[in-house]
N, C-alpha and C positions, 0 to 999 in steps of 0.2 A: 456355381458349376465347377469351377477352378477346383475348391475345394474339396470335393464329392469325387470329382475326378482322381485327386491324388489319393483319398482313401481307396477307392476302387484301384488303383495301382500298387498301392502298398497290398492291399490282401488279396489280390490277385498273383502276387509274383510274389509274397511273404509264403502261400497256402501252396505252391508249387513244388518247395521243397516236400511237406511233407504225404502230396500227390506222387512223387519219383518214388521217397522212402517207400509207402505203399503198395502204388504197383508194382515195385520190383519184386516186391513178396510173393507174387500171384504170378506176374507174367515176365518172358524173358526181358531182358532191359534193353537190348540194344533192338530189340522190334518194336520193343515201347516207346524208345526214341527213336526211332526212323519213320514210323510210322505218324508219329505225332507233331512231325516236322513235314513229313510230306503236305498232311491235310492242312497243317496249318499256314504250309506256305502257301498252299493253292487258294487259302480262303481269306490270307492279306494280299494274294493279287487281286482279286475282287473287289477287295476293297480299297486298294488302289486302283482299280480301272472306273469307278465309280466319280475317286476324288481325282480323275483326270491327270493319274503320275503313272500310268503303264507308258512302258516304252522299250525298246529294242535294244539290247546290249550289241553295241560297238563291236566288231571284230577284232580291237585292240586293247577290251578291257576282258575277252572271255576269260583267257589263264589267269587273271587275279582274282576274276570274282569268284570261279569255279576253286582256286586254291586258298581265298578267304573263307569259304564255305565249307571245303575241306577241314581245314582249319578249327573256324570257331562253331560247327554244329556239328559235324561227323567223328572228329578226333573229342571236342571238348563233352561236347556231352555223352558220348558214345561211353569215354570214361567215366564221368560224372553219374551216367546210370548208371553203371557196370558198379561201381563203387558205391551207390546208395543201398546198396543190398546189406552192404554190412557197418557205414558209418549213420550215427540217425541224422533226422532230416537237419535240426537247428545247427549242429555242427557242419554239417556240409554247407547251409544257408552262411555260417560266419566264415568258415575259409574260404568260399569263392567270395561272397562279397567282400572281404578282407583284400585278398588278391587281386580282385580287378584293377581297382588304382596302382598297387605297389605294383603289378605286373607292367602295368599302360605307361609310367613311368618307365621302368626300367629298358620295355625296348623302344619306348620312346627316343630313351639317350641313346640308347646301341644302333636303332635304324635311322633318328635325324639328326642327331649328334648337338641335344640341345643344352641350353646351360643349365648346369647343374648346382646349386644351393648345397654346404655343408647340411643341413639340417634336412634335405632330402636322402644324404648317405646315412642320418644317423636312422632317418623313415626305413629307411631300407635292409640296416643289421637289427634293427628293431621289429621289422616282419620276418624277419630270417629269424632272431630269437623267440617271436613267437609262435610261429609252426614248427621247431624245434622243441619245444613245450610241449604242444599236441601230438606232436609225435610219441616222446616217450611218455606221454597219459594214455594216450591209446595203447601203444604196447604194456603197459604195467595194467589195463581195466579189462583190455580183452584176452578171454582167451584164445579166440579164433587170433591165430595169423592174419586170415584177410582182413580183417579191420585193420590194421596197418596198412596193408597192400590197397586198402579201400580208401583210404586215406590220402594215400599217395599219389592213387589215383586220382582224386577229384583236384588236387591241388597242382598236379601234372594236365590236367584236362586245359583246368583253370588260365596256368601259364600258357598254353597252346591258344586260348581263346584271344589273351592279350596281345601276342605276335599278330594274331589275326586280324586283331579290331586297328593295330596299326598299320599292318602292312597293308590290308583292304579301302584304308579311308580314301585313297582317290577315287573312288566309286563311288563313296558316298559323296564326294565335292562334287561328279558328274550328272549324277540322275539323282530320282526324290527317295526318300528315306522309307515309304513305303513299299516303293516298287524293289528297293535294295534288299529290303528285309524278308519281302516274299519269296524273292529270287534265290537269296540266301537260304531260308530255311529249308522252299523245295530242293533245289541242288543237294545241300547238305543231308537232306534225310535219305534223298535215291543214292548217295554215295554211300548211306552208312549200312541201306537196306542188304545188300551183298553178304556184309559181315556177318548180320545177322542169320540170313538163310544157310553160311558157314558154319557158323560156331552156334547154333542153335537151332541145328535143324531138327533133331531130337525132339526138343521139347514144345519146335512148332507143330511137326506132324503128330502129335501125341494130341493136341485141341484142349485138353482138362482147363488150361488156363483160360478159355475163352466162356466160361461157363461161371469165370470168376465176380460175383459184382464189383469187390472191388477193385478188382482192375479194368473192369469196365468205366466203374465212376472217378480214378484215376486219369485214364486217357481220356474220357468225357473234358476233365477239370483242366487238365495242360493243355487243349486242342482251343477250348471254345473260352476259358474262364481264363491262364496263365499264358495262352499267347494273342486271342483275339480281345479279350476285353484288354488283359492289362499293354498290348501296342495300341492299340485305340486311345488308350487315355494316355499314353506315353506321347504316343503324337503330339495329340489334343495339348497337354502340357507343354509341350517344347515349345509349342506357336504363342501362348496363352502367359509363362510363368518363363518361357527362358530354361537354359541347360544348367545354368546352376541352380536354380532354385528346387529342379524337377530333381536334380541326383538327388538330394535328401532322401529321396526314398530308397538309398541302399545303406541308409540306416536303420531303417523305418522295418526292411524287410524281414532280417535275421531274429528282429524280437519277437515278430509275428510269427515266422519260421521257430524258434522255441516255443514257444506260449503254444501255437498246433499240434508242434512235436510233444510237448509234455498232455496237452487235453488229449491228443485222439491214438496217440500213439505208447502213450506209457513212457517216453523217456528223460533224463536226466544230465543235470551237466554237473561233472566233478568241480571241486574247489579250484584244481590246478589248470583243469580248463576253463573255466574262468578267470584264475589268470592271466593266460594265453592270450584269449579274446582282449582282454583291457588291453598290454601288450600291441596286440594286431591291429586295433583300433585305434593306439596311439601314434604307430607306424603310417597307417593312412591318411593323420593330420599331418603328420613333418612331411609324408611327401605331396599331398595337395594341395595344403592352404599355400596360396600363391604369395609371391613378392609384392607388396604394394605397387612398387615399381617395377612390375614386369606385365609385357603387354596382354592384352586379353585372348590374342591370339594362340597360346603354349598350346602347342599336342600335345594329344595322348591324354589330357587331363582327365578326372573324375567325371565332370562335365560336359564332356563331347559326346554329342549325340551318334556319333558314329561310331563311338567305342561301348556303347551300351544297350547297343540296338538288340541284342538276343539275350538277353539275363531274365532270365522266367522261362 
């Protein structure tokens, strides 16, 4: 079951990326993601009211949890969609998963002011040189400008989310990680829904995109397949396999995230973008393989289940 489970997690949250590239095609993105965070928080409090972790947020934790949620669903995916429109799926899959740790670190040391390893600064001008890479390959393969600006966005999202996953963890040390996660997503998707009836009210009242299959079977795949199956097994795993054993699958995801992206979507990674990625990959081992002798308690890690509770 362990096992099965973690396949189901890898191609559940791998197949998400190139779910976002697609619907964005068809339908506006930020009602794609607002919309697909609402249902899918309402339908993990269910599921946590089942496994007996509903409960009442405190009067003292609302501003955090409603400005984590701001945060890591409203701001990061709101970009993250906004920007899958024009970077494809697999490259979006490697710079946020890229990011998550080198971000989780970094305000890790800025908000708890932890000890810091030489070979975590070298992790860190080594993710800095390889989103520097991707940068200027994206500017030299596209012609659109927004691919740049798309770009920048998902890695601006990206950062926003990892402030979040820190600055929100007292929340997750209070209540259960289910009822966090449901709480989180619906907030964050009623915050983002706003923006979208702003800046896309056009192309909502027009309806054409709702006639779309595939963005129908897009929001279908993020609602029930990339946020309900793949937290169910996420759970499941964290009780079963432990936090580190379970990150592995944000290795697992980005190749699954290409391998989609080249079968169903036609696209391609350049040589220097592959560069990049080996680069941003190596940047993620200097800054998470731990000090033998350091305790197992470090924030912010790769491995904390509170800083990876919304990736898919």
């Amino acid at each position: 079951m362990p096992a099965l489970a973690f396949v189901a997690l890898c191609v559940a949250w791998g197949g998400t990326w190139v779910a976002i590239r697609l619907g964005v095609t068809e339908a506006p993105p930020l009602w794609l993601a607002a919309s697909r965070f609402i249902v899918a928080g309402v339908i993990i409090l269910v599921i946590a009211r089942f496994l007996g972790g509903l409960r009442w947020v405190e009067r003292r934790d609302w501003g955090r949890l409603v400005l984590m949620s701001l945060g890591a669903i409203s701001v990061c995916f709101g970009l993250i969609f906004w920007g899958g429109q024009y970077v494809d799926a697999g490259l979006t899959a490697i710079i946020v998963q890229g990011f998550v740790p080198i971000g989780l670190f970094f305000f890790g040391v800025l908000l708890a002011r932890e000890r810091v390893l030489t070979r975590q600064y070298v992790g860190l001008g080594l993710g800095l040189a390889g989103v520097c890479l991707l940068l200027v390959s994206q500017a030299t393969v596209s012609a659109e400008p927004r691919g740049l600006l798309g770009m920048v966005m998902i890695i601006v999202g990206t950062l926003v989310y990892d402030w979040a996953a820190v600055y929100g963890k007292p929340i997750f040390e209070r209540y259960p990680a289910a009822f966090v996660s449901g709480m989180e997503n619906l907030i964050g998707g009623l915050l983002l829904l706003p923006f979208s009836l702003l800046f896309e009210f056009g192309e909502l009242r027009s309806g054409g995109w709702m006639l779309s299959g595939t963005a129908l079977g897009s929001w279908l795949y993020l609602v029930f397949v990339g946020s309900v199956v793949g937290f169910t097994a996420y759970t499941y795993l964290l009780g079963t396999w432990g936090a580190s054993r379970t990150s592995a699958y944000a290795f697992a995801t980005p190749v699954i995230a290409v391998a989609a992206g080249w079968w169903l979507a036609g696209e391609r990674l350049t040589w220097d973008q592959g560069v990049a990625i080996v680069i941003i990959f190596c940047a993620v081992a200097f800054v998470t393989v731990r000090d033998p002798g350091a305790s197992k308690g470090t924030k912010g890690s790769a491995a904390d289940p509170a800083a990876e509770r919304s990736r898919g």
